[in-house]
MOPAC internal coordinates of N, CA, C and O (Angstrom, degrees):
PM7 1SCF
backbone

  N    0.0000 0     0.00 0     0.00 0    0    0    0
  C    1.4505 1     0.00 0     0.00 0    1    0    0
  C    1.5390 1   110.89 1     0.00 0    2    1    0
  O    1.2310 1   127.62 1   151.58 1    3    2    1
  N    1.4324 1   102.94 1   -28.42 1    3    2    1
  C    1.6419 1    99.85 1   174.96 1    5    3    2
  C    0.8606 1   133.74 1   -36.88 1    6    5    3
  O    1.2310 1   132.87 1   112.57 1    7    6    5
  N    1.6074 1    92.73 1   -67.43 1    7    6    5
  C    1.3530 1   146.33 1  -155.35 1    9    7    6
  C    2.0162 1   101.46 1   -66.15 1   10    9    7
  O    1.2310 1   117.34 1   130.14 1   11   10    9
  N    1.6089 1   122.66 1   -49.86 1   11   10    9
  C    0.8434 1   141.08 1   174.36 1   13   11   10
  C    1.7277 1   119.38 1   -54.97 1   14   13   11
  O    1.2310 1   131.07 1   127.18 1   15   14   13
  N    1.5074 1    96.23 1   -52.82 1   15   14   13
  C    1.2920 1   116.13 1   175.34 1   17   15   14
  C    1.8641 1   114.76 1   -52.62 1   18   17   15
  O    1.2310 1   127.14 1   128.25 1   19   18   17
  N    1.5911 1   103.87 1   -51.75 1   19   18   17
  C    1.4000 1   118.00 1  -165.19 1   21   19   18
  C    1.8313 1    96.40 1   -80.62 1   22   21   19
  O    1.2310 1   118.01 1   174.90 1   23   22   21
  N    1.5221 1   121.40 1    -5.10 1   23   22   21
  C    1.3973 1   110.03 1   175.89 1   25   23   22
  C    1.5810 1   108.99 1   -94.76 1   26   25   23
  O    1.2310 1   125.27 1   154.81 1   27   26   25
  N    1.5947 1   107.47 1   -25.19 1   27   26   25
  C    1.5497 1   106.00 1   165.09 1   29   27   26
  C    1.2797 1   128.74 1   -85.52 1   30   29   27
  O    1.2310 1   126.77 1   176.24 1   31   30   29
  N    1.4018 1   104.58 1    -3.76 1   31   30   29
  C    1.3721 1    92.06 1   172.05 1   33   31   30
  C    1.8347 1   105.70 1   -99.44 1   34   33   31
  O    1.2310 1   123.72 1   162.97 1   35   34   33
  N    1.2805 1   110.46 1   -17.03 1   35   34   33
  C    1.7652 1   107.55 1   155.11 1   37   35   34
  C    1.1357 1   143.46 1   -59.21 1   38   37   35
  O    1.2310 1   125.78 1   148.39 1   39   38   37
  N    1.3795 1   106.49 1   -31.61 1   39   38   37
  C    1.8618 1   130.14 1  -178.83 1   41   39   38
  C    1.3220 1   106.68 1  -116.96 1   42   41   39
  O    1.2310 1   105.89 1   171.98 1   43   42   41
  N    0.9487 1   143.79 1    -8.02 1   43   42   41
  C    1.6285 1   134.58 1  -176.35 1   45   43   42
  C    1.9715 1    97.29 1  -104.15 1   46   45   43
  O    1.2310 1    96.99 1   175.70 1   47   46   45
  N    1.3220 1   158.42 1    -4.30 1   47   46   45
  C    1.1081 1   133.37 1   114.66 1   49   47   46
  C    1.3061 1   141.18 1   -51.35 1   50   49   47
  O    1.2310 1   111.60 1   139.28 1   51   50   49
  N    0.8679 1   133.43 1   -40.72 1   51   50   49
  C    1.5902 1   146.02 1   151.68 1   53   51   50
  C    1.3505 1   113.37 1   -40.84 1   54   53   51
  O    1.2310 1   119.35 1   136.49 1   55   54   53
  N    1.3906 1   118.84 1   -43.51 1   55   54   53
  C    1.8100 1   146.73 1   178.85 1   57   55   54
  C    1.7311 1    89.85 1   -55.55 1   58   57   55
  O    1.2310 1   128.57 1   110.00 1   59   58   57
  N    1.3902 1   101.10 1   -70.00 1   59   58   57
  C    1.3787 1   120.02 1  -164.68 1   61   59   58
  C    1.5773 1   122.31 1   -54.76 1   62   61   59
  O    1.2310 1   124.37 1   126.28 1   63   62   61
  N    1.4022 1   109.22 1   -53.72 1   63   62   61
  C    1.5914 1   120.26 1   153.59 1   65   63   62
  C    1.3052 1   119.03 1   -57.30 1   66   65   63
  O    1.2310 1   116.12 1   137.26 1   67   66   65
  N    1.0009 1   124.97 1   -42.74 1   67   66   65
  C    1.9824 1   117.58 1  -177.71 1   69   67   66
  C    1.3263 1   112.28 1   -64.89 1   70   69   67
  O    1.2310 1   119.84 1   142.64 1   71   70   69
  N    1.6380 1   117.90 1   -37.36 1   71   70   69
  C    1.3832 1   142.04 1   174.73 1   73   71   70
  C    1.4959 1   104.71 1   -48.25 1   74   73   71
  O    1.2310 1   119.71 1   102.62 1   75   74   73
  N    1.4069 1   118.15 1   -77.38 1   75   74   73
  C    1.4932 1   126.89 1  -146.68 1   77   75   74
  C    2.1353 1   102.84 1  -101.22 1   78   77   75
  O    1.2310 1   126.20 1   163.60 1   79   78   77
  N    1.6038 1   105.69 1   -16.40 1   79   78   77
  C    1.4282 1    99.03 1   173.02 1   81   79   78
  C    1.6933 1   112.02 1  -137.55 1   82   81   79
  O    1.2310 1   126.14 1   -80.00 1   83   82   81
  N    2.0148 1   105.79 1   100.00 1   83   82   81
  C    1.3697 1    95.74 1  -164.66 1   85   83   82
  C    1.6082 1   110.25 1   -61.94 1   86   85   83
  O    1.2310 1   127.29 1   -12.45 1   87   86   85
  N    1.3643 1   103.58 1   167.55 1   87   86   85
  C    1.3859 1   127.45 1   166.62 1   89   87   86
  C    1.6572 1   102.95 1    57.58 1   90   89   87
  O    1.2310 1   116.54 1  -160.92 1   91   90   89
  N    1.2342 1   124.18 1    19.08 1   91   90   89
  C    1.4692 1   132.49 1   169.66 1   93   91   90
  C    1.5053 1    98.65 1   -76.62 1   94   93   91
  O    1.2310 1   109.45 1   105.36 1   95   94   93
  N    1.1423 1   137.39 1   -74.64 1   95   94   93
  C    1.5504 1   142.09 1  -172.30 1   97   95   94
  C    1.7742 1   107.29 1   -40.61 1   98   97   95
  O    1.2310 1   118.73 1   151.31 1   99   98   97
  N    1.3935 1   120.03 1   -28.69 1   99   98   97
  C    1.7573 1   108.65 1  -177.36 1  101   99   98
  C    1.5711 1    95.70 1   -83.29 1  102  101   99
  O    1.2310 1   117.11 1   139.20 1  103  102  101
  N    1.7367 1   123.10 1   -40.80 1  103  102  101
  C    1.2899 1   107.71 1  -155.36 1  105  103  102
  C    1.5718 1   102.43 1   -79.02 1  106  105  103
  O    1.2310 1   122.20 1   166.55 1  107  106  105
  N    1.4185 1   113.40 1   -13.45 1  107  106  105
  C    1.5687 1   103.34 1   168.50 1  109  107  106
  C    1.2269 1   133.86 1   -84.13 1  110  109  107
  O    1.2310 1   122.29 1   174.20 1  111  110  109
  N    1.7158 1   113.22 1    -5.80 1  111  110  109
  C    1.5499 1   138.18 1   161.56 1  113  111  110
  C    1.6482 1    91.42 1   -69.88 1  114  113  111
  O    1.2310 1   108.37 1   109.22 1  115  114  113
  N    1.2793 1   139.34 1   -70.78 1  115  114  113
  C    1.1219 1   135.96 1  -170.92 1  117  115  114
  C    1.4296 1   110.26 1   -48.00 1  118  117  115
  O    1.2310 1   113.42 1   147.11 1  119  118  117
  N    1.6122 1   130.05 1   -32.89 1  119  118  117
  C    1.7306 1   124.30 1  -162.39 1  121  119  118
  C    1.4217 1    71.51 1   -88.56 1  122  121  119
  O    1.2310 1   106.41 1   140.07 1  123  122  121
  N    1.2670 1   142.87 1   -39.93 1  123  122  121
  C    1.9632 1   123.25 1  -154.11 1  125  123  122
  C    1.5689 1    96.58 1   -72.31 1  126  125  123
  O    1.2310 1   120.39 1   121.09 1  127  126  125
  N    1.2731 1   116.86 1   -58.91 1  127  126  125
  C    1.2811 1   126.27 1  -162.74 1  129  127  126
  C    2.1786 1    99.85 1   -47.85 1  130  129  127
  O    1.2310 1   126.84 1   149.16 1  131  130  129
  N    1.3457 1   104.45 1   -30.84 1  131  130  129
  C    1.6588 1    98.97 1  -160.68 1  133  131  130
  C    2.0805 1    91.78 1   -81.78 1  134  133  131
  O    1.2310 1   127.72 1   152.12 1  135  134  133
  N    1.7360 1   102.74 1   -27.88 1  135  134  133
  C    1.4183 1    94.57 1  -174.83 1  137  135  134
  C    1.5980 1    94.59 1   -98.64 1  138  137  135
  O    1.2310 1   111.81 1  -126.47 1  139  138  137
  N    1.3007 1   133.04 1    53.53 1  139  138  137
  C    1.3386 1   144.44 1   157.54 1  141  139  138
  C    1.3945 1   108.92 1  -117.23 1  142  141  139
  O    1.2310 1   119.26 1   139.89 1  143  142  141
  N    1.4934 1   119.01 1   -40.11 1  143  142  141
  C    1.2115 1   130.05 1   172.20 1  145  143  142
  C    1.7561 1   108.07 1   -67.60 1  146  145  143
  O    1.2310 1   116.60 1   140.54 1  147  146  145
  N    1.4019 1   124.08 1   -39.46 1  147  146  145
  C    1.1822 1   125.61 1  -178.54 1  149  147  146
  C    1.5064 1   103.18 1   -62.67 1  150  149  147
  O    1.2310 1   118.85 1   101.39 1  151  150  149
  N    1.2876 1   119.81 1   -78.61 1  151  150  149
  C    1.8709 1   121.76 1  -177.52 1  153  151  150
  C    1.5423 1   114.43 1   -64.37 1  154  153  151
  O    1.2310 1   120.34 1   176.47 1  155  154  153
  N    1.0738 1   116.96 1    -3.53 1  155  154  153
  C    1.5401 1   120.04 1  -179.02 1  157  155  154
  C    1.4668 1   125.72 1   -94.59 1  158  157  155
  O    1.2310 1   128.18 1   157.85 1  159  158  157
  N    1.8763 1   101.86 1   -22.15 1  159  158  157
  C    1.4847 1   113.33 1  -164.66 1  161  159  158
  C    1.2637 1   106.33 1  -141.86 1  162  161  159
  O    1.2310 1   117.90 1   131.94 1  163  162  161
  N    1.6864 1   121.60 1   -48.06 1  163  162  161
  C    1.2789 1   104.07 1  -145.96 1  165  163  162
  C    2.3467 1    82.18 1  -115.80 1  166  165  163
  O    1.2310 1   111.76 1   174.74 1  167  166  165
  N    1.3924 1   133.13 1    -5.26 1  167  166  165
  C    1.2721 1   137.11 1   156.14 1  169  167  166
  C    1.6368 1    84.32 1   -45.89 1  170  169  167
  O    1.2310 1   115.92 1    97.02 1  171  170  169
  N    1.3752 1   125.35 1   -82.98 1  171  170  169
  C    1.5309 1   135.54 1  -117.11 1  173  171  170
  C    1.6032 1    86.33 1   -73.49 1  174  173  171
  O    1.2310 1   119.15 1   135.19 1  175  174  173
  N    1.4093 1   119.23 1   -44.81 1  175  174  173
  C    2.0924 1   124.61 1   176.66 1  177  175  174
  C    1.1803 1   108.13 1   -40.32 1  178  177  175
  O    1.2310 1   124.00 1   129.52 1  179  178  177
  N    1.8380 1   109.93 1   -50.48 1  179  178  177
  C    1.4789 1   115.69 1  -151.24 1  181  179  178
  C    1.8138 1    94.53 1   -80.74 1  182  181  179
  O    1.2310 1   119.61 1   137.25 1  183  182  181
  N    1.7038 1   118.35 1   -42.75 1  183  182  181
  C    1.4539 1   101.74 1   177.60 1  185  183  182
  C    1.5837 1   121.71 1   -63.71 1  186  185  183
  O    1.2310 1   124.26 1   152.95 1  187  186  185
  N    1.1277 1   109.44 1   -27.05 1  187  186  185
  C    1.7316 1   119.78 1   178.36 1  189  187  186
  C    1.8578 1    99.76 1   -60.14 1  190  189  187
  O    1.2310 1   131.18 1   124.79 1  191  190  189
  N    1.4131 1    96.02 1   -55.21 1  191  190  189
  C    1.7956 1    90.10 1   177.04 1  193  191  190
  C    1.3756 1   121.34 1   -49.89 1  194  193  191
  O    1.2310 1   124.72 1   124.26 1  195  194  193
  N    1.8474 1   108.54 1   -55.74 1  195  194  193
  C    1.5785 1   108.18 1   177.84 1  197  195  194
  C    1.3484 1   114.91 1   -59.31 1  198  197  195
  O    1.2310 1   109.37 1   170.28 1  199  198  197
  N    1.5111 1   137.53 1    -9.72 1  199  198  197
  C    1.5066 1   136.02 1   177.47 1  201  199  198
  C    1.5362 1    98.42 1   -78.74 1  202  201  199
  O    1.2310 1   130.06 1   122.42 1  203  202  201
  N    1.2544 1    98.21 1   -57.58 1  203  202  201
  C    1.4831 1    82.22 1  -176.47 1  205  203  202
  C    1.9696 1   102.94 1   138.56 1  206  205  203
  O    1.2310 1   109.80 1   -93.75 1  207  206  205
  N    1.0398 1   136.74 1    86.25 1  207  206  205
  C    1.0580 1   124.35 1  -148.49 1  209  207  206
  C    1.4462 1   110.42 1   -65.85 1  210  209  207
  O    1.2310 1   114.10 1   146.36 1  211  210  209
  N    1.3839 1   128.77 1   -33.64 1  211  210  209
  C    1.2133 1   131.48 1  -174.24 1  213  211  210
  C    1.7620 1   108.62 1   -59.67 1  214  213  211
  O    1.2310 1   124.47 1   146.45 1  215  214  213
  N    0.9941 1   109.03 1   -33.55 1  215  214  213
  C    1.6748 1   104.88 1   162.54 1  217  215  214
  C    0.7490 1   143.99 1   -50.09 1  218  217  215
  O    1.2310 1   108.49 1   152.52 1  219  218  217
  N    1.6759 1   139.13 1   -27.48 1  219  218  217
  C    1.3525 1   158.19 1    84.06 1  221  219  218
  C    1.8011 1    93.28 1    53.92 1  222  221  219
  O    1.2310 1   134.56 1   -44.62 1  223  222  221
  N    1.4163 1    89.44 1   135.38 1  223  222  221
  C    1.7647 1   113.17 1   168.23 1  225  223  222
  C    1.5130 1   100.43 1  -105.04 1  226  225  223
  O    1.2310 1   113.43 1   148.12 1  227  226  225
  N    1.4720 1   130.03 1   -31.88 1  227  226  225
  C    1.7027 1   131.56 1  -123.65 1  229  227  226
  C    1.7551 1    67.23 1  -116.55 1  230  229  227
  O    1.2310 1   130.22 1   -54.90 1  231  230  229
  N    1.2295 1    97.89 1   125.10 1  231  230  229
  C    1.9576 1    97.52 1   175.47 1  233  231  230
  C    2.2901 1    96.08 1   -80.49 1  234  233  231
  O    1.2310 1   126.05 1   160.99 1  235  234  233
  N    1.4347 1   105.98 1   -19.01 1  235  234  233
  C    1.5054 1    86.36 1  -175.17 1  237  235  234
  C    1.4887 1   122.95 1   -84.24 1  238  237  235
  O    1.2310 1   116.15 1  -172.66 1  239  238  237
  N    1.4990 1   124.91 1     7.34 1  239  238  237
  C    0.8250 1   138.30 1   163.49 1  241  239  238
  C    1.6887 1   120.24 1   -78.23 1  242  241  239
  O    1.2310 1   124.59 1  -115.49 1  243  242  241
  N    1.2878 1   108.80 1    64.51 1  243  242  241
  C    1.3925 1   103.77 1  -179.18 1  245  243  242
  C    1.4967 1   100.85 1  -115.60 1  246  245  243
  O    1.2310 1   126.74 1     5.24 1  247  246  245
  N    1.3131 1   104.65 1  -174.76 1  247  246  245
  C    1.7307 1   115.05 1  -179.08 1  249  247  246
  C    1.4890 1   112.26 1   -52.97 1  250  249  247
  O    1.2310 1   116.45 1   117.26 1  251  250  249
  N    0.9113 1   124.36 1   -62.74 1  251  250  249
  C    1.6292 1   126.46 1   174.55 1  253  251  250
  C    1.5224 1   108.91 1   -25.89 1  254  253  251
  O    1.2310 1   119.91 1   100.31 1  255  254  253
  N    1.0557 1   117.78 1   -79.69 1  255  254  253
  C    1.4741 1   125.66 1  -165.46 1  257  255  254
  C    1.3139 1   119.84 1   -58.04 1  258  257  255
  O    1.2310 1   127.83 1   155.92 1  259  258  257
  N    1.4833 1   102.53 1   -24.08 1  259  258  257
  C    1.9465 1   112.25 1   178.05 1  261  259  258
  C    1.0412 1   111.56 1   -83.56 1  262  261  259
  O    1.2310 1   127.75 1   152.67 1  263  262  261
  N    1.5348 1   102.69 1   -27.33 1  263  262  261
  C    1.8993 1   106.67 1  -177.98 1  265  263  262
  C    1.7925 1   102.92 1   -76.25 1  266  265  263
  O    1.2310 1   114.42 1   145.06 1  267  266  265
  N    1.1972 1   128.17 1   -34.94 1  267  266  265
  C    1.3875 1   151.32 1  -162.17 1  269  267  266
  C    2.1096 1    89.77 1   -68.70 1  270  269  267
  O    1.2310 1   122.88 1   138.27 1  271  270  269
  N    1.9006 1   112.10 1   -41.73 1  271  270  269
  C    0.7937 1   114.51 1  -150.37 1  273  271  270
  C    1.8344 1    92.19 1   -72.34 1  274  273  271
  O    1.2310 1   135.53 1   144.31 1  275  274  273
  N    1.1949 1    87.55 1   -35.69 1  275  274  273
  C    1.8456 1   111.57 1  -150.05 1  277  275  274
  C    1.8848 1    95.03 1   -72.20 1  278  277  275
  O    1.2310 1   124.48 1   156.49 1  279  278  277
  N    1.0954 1   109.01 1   -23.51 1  279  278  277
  C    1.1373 1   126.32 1  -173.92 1  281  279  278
  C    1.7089 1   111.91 1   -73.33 1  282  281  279
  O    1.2310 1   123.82 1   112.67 1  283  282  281
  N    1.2985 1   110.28 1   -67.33 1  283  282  281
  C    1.4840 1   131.01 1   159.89 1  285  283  282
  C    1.6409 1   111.97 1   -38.67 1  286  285  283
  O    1.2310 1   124.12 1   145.07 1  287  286  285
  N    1.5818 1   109.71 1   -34.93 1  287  286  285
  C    1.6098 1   104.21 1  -167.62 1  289  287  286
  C    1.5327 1    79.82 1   -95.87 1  290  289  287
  O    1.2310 1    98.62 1   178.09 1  291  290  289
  N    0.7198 1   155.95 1    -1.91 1  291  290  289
  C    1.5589 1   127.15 1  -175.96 1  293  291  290
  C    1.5643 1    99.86 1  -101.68 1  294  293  291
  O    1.2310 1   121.48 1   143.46 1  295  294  293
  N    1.2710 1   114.77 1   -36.54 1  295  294  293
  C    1.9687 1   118.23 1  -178.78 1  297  295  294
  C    1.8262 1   104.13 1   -54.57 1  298  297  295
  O    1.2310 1   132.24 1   136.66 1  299  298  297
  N    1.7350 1    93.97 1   -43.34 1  299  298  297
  C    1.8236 1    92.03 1  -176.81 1  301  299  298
  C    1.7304 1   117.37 1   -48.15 1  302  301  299
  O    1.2310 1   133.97 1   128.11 1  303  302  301
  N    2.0439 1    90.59 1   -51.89 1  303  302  301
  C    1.5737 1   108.45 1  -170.77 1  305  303  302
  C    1.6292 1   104.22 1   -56.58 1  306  305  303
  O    1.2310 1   122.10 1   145.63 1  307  306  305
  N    1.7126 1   113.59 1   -34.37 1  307  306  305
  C    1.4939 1   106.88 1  -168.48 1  309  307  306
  C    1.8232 1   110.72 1   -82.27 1  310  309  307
  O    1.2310 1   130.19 1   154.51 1  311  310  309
  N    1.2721 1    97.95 1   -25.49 1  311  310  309
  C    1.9492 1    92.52 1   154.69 1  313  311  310
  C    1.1706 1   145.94 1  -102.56 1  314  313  311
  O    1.2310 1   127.17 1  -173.04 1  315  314  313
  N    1.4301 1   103.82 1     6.96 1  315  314  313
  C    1.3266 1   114.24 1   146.38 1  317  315  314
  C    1.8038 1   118.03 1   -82.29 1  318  317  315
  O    1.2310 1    99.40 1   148.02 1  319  318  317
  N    0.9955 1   154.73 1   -31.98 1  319  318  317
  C    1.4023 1   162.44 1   109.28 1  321  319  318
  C    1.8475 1   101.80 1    -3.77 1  322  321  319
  O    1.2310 1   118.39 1   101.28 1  323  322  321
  N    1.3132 1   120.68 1   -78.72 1  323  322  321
  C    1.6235 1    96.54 1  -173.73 1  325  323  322
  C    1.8061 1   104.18 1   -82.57 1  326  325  323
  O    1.2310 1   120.11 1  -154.09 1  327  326  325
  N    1.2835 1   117.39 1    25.91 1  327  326  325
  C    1.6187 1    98.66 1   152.08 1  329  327  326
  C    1.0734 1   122.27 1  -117.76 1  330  329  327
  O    1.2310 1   120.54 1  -174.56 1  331  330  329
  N    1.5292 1   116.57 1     5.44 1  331  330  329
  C    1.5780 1   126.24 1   167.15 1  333  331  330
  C    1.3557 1   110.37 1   -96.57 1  334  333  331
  O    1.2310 1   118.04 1   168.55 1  335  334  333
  N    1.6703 1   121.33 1   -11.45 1  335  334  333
  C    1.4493 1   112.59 1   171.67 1  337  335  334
  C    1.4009 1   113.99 1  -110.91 1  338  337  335
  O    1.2310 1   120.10 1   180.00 1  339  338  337

């Protein structure tokens, strides 16, 4: 009964919004996906920067590759933005 309970209360909002407001359910896949890109890519750059990069054990963690990273997360965030407008 838990188990049942805790799947309707997971899928029956999502159910409920896709139902009664079209094309609401993609543009809110699009706002998750840009704050997936935020804590997923460009959080993990910005704490590596505030440490301090030279502190680093991992020699491939240097400036290049974080900037490369920071770079990539902003192209995602900027096409997710012109495909929701």
């Amino acid at each position: 009964m838990r188990k049942l309970s805790a799947s309707i209360i997971t899928v029956m909002p999502a159910y409920i919004i896709a139902a009664i407001i079209p094309n609401a359910f993609i543009k809110i896949l699009g706002f998750t996906g840009a704050m997936v890109v935020v804590i997923g890519i460009l959080l993990p750059v910005y704490l590596l920067f505030k440490n301090g990069i030279e502190k680093l054990h991992y020699s491939e963690l240097k400036k290049f590759p974080l900037v490369l990273c920071v770079i990539a997360g902003i192209i995602v965030m900027g096409i997710e933005i012109f495909i929701n407008n």
